[in-house]
Wavefront OBJ file of the C-alpha trace (Angstrom):
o trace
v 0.000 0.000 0.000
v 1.062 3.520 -0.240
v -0.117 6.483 1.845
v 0.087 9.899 1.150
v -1.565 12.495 3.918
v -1.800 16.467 3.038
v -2.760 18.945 5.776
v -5.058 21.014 3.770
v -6.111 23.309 7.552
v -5.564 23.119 10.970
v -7.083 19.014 11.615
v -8.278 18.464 8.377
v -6.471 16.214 5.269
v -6.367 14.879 2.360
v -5.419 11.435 1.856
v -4.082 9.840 -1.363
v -3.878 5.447 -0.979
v -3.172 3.313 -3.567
v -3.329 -0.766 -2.911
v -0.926 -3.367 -4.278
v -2.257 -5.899 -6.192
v -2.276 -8.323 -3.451
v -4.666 -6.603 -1.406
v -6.761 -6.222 -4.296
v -6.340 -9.725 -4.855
v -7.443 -10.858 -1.368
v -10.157 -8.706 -1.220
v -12.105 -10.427 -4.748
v -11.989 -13.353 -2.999
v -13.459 -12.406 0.609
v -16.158 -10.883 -1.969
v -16.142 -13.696 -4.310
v -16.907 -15.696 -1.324
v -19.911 -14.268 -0.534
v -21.509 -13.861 -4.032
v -20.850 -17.876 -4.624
v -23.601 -17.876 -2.655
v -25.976 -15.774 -4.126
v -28.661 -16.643 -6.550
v -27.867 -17.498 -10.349
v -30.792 -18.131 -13.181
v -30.450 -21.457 -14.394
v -28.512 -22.807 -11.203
v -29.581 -24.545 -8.317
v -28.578 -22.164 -5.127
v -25.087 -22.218 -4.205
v -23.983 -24.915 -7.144
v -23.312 -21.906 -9.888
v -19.846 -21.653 -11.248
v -17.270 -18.766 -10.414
v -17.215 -18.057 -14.090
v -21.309 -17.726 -14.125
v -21.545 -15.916 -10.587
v -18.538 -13.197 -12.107
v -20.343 -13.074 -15.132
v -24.289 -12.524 -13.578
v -22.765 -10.321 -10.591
v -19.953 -8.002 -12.607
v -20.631 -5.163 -11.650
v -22.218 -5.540 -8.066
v -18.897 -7.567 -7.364
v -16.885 -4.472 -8.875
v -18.637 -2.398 -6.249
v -18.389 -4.483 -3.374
v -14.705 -4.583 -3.839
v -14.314 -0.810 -4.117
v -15.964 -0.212 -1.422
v -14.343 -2.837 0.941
v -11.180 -1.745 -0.758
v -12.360 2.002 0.481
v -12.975 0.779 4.187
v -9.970 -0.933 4.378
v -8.304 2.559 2.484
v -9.489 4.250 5.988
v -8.752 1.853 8.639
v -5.236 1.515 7.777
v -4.466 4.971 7.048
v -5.348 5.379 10.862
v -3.554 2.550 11.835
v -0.186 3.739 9.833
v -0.384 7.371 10.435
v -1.498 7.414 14.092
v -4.867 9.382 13.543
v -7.777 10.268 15.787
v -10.381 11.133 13.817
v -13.535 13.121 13.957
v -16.271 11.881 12.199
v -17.131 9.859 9.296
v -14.604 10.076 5.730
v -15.609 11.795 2.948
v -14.617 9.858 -0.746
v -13.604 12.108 -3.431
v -12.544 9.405 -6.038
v -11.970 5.802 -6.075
v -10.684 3.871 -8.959
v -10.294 -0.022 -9.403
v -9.060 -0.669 -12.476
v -7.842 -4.261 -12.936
v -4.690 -5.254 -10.853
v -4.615 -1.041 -9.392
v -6.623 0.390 -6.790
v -6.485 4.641 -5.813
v -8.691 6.278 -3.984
v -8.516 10.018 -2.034
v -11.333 11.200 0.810
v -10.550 13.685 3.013
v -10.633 13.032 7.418
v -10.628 15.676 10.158
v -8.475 14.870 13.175
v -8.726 15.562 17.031
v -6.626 18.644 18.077
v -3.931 17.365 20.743
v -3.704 18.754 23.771
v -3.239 17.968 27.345
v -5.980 16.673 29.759
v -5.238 18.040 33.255
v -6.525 16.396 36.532
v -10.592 16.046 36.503
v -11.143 13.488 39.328
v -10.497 15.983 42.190
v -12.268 18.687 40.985
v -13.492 21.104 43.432
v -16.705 23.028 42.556
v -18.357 25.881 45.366
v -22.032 24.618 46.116
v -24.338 25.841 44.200
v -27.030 28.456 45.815
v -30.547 27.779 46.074
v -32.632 30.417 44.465
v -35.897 29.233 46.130
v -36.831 26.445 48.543
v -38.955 23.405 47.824
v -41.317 25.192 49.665
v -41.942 28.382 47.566
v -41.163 25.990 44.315
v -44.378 24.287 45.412
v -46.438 27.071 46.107
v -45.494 28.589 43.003
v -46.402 26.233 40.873
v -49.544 25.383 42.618
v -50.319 28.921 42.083
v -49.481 28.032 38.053
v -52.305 24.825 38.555
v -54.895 27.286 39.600
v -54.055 29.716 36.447
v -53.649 26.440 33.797
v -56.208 24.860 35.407
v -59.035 27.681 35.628
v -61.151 29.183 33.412
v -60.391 31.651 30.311
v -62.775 34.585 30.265
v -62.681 36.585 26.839
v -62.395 40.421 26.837
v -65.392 42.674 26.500
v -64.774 46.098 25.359
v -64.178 47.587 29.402
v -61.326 45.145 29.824
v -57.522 46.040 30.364
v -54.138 44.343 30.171
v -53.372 43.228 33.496
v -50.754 40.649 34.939
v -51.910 36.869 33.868
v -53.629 37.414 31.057
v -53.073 35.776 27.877
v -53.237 38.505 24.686
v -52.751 38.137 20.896
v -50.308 40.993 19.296
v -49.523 42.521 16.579
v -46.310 43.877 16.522
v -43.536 46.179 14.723
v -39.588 46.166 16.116
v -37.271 49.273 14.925
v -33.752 49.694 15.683
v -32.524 53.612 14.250
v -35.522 53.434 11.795
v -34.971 50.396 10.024
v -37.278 47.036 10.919
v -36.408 44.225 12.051
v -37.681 40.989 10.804
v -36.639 38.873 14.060
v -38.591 41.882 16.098
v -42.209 41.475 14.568
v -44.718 39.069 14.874
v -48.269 38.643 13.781
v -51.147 37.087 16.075
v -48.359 35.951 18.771
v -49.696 34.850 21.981
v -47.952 35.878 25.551
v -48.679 35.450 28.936
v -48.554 38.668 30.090
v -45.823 39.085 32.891
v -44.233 35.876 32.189
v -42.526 37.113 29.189
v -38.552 36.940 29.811
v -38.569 40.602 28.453
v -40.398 41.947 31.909
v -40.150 46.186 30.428
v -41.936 44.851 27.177
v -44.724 43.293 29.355
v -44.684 45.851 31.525
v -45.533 48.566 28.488
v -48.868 46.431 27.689
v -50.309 46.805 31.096
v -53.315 49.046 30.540
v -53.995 48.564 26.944
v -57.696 47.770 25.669
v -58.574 45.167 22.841
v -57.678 47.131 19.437
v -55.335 49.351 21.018
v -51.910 50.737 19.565
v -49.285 51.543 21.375
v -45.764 52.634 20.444
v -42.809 53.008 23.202
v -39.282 52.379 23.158
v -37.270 49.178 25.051
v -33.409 48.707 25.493
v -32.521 45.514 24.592
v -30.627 43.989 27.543
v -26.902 42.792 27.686
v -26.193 38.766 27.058
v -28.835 38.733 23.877
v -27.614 39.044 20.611
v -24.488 41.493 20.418
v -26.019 43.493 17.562
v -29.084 44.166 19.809
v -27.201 44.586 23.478
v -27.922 48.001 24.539
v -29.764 49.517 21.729
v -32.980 51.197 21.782
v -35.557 49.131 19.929
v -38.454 51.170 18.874
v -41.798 49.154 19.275
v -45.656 49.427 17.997
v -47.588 46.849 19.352
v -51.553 46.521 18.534
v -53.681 44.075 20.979
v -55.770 42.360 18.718
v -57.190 39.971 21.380
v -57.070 38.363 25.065
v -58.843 36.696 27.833
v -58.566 36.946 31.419
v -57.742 33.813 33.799
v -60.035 33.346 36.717
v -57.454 30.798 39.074
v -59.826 27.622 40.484
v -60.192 27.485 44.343
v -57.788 24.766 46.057
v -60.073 22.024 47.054
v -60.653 18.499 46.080
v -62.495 19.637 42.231
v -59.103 21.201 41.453
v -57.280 18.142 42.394
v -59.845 15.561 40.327
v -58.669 17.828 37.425
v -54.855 16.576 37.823
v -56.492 13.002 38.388
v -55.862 13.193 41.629
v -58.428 12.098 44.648
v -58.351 14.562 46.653
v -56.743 17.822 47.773
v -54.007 16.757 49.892
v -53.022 13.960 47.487
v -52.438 17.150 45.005
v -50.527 18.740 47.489
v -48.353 15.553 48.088
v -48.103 14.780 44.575
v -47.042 19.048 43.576
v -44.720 19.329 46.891
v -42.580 15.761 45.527
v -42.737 17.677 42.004
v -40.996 20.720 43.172
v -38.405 18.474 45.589
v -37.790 17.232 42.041
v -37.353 20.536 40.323
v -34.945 22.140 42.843
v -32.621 19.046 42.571
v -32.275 19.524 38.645
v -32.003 23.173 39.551
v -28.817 22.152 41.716
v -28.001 19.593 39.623
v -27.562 21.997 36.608
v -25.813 24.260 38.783
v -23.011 21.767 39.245
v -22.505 20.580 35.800
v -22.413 24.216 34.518
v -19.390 24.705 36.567
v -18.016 21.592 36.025
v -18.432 22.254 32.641
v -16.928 25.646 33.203
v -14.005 24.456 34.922
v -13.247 21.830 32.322
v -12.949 24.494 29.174
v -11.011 27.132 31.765
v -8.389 24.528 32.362
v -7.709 22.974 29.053
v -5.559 24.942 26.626
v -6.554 23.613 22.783
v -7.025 25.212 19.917
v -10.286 24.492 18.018
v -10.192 24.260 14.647
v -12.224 26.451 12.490
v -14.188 24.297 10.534
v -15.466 22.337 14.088
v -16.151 25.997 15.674
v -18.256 26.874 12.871
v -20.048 23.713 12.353
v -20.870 24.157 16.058
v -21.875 27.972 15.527
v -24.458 27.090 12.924
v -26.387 24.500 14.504
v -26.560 26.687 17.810
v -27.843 29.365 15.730
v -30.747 26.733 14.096
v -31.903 25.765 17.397
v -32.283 29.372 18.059
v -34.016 29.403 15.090
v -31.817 32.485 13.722
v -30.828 32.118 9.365
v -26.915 31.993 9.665
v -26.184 33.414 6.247
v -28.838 36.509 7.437
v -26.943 37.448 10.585
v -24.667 40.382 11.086
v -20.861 39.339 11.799
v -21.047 40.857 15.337
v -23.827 37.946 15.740
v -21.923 35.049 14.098
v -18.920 35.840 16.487
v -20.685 35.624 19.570
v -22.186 32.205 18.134
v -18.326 31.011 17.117
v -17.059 32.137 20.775
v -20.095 30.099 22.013
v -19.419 26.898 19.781
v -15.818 27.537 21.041
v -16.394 26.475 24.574
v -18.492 23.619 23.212
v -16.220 22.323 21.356
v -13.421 22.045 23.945
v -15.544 20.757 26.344
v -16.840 17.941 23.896
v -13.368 17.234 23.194
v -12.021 17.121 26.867
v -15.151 14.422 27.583
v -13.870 12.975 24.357
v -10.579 12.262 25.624
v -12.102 11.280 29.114
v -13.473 8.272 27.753
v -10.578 7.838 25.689
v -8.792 7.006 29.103
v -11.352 5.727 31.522
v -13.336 2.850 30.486
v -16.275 3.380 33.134
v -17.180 6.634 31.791
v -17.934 5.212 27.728
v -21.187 3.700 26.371
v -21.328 1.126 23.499
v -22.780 2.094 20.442
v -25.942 -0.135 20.718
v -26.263 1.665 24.837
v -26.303 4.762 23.050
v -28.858 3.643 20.557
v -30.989 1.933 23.454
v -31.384 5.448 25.332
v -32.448 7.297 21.808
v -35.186 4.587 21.084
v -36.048 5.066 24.641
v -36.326 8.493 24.595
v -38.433 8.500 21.588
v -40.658 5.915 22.770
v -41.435 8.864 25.557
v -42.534 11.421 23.244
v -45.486 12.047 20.498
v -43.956 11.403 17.302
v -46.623 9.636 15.435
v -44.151 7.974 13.171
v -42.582 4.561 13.891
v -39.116 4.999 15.936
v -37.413 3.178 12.912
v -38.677 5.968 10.104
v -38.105 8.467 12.832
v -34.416 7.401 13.230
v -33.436 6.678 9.807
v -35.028 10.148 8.847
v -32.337 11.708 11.497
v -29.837 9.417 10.049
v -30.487 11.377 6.726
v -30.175 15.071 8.374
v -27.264 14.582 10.370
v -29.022 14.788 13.709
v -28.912 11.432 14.445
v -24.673 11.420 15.409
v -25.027 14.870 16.947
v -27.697 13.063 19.438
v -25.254 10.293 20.285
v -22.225 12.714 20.564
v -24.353 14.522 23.191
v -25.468 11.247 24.499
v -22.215 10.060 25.243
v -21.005 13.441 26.451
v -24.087 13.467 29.415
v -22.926 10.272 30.189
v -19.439 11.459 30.248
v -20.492 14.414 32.773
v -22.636 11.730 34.898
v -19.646 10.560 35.890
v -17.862 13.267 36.276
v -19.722 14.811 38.830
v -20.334 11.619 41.029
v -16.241 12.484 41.810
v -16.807 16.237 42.431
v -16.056 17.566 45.841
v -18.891 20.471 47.073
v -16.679 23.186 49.390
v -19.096 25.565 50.999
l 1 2 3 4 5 6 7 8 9 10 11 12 13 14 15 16 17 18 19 20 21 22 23 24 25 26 27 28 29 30 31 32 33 34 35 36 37 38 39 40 41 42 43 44 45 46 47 48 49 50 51 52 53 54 55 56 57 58 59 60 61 62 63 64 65 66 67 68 69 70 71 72 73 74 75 76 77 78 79 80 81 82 83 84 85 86 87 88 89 90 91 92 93 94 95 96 97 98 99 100 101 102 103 104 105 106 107 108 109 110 111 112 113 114 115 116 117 118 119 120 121 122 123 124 125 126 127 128 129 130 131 132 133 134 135 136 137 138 139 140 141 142 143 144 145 146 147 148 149 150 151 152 153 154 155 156 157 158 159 160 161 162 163 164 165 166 167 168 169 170 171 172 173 174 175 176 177 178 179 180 181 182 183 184 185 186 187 188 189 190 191 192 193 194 195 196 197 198 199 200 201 202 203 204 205 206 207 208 209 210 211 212 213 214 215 216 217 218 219 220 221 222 223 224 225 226 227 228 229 230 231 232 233 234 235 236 237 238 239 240 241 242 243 244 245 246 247 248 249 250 251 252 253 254 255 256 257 258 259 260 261 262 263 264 265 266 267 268 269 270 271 272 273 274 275 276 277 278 279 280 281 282 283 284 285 286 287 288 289 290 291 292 293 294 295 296 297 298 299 300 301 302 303 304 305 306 307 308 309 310 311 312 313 314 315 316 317 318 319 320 321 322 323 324 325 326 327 328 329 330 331 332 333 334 335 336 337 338 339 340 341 342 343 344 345 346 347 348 349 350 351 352 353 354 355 356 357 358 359 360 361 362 363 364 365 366 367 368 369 370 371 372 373 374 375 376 377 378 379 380 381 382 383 384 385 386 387 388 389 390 391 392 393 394 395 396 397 398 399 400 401 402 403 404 405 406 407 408 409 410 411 412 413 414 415
């Protein structure tokens, strides 16, 4: 065999094989040895000469050794040239053409870099923001409101806090509109809204009502936002006021349950829940935190940008629309994503306990999928996220939370 490997960037190369004739040999007959058993007109199953099955299965027996030709192309470039790759090849050519066999495809590699200590990790204790107490009253308060009856507006109603109303509305930044800042018939809870000034400038207004005012966007959203003054007109088309049910044993039949204190006992074990994942997230952020802070590696472009643009899908923003100021707070994002997917990377890379197997992995997706209301089957549904891609970023995170899992059963809480 002969190997040729070409940096083309920073992880990323192009590989030109070509196989000696005795590999190409050897591999006609592992493939031989399967079509001999394949099907032939004219001959009983299996009893078919070589000369008949080449003949009948040319081309498919052509294919079959360019591809196992291919696979074997890969796996012993990575032996010989010591690589840890990222991802799945990508074949550019391939050629068999009698006794010669060339093919190119391209790989991305693993940066290197140096995995400091992560079993004695210390990490402060995370605060509570609320007991399980007020969690529970909270969202027994939220029962009432889901759980109570809608009451439409009449011409002498107002915007007040709780209701739910239908805009229309207009975002301006220095005169010019913009598209991510309007909306047509969106529905908000009034005072539940993330954006507390914006609610706070509906309170007051009447079904059919305009009203224009001015909001600065807060720090932390999108750069080319932070700070500005966004200029708004916002028209209630709609709403309905919420009249909360009374806490007794009607309310509780609602949630299925018998009675009112089995509500209480069911809502109180609910928020116990909630403030553990609270704390829970607490830790692994600065875990997760501590992990990127320590480890000095250079990401390579083309993973921080991959990275960048899916973030900005799930924040359902268009990439190629966004200003630059936007697309480097995504990349600085992705950044810290990356590392930390490669440190967990290399964590199970050295510590058996903390991998899954690939069929564990694909257990926990089937499971999860099983849990929610697709109303395709789980196989369509998985080979359909086999097509898009998703499918291997859902395992790569799979594995990572698995990763982390273990991770933080070693952490060590200092007050």
């Amino acid at each position: 065999m002969k190997i040729d490997l070409t940096e083309t960037e920073a992880c990323k190369f192009t590989v030109h094989y070509e196989a000696n004739f005795i590999e190409i040999g050897n591999k006609k007959e592992e493939v031989l040895t399967h079509f001999k058993k394949a099907p032939v007109p004219g001959f009983r199953a299996g009893k078919a000469s070589l000369e008949a099955v080449k003949l009948h299965y040319g081309k498919q027996i052509d294919e079959a050794v360019k591809r196992a030709l291919a696979e074997d192309a890969y796996h012993n470039t990575l032996f010989e040239k010591k690589l840890r790759v990222h991802g799945a090849p990508k074949f550019n050519s391939l050629l068999l053409d009698g006794g010669k066999f060339v093919c190119e495809f391209e790989v991305h590699t693993k940066p290197e870099f140096v995995l400091l200590d992560w079993k004695n990790l210390e990490i402060p204790k995370p605060h509570e923001k609320h007991t399980t107490t007020e969690v529970a009253e909270k969202m027994m308060q939220e029962l009432r409101e889901r759980l109570g009856d809608a009451v439409p507006y009449s011409d002498t109603d107002f915007v007040q806090l709780g209701d739910s109303v239908i805009l229309d509305y207009e975002g301006t930044v220095d005169g010019q509109k913009v598209d991510s800042l309007c909306a047509s018939g969106e529905m908000i809870s009034v005072g539940k809204n993330p954006l507390t000034d914006f609610d706070n400038n509906l309170l007051g207004m009447s079904m059919g009502t305009t009203r224009e005012f001015d909001y600065v966007a807060p720090e932390g959203g999108l750069p080319s936002l932070s700070g500005k003054t966004i200029n708004f007109t916002v028209t209630v088309t709609t709403g309905a006021k919420t009249i909360p049910c009374a806490l007794d044993d009607e309310m509780a039949k609602k949630m299925g349950k018998n009675d009112f204190h089995e509500l209480q006992e069911f809502v109180g074990q609910a928020a116990f829940a909630r403030v553990s994942s609270f704390n829970r997230t607490q830790i692994q952020e600065a875990v997760s935190r501590r992990l990127v802070a320590d480890t000095q590696v250079v990401v390579p472009t083309w993973m921080s940008l991959s990275e960048a643009q899916y973030l900005a899908q799930q924040s359902q923003l268009d990439w190629t629309n966004m200003s630059d100021t936007d697309k480097e707070k995504f990349v600085g994002m992705a950044e810290k994503n990356v590392t930390l997917s490669l440190v967990l990377d290399q964590i199970r890379e050295t510590t058996p306990e903390t991998q899954l197997t690939d069929q564990e992995v694909f257990e926990i997706v089937k499971k999860n999928l099983a849990n929610t209301q697709v109303t395709a089957s789980i196989d369509e549904v998985i080979q359909q996220m086999n097509r898009t891609g998703y499918l291997q970023i859902l395992f790569s995170r799979i594995r990572d939370e698995h990763t982390m899992d273990y991770i933080m059963k070693n952490v060590k809480l200092i007050d």
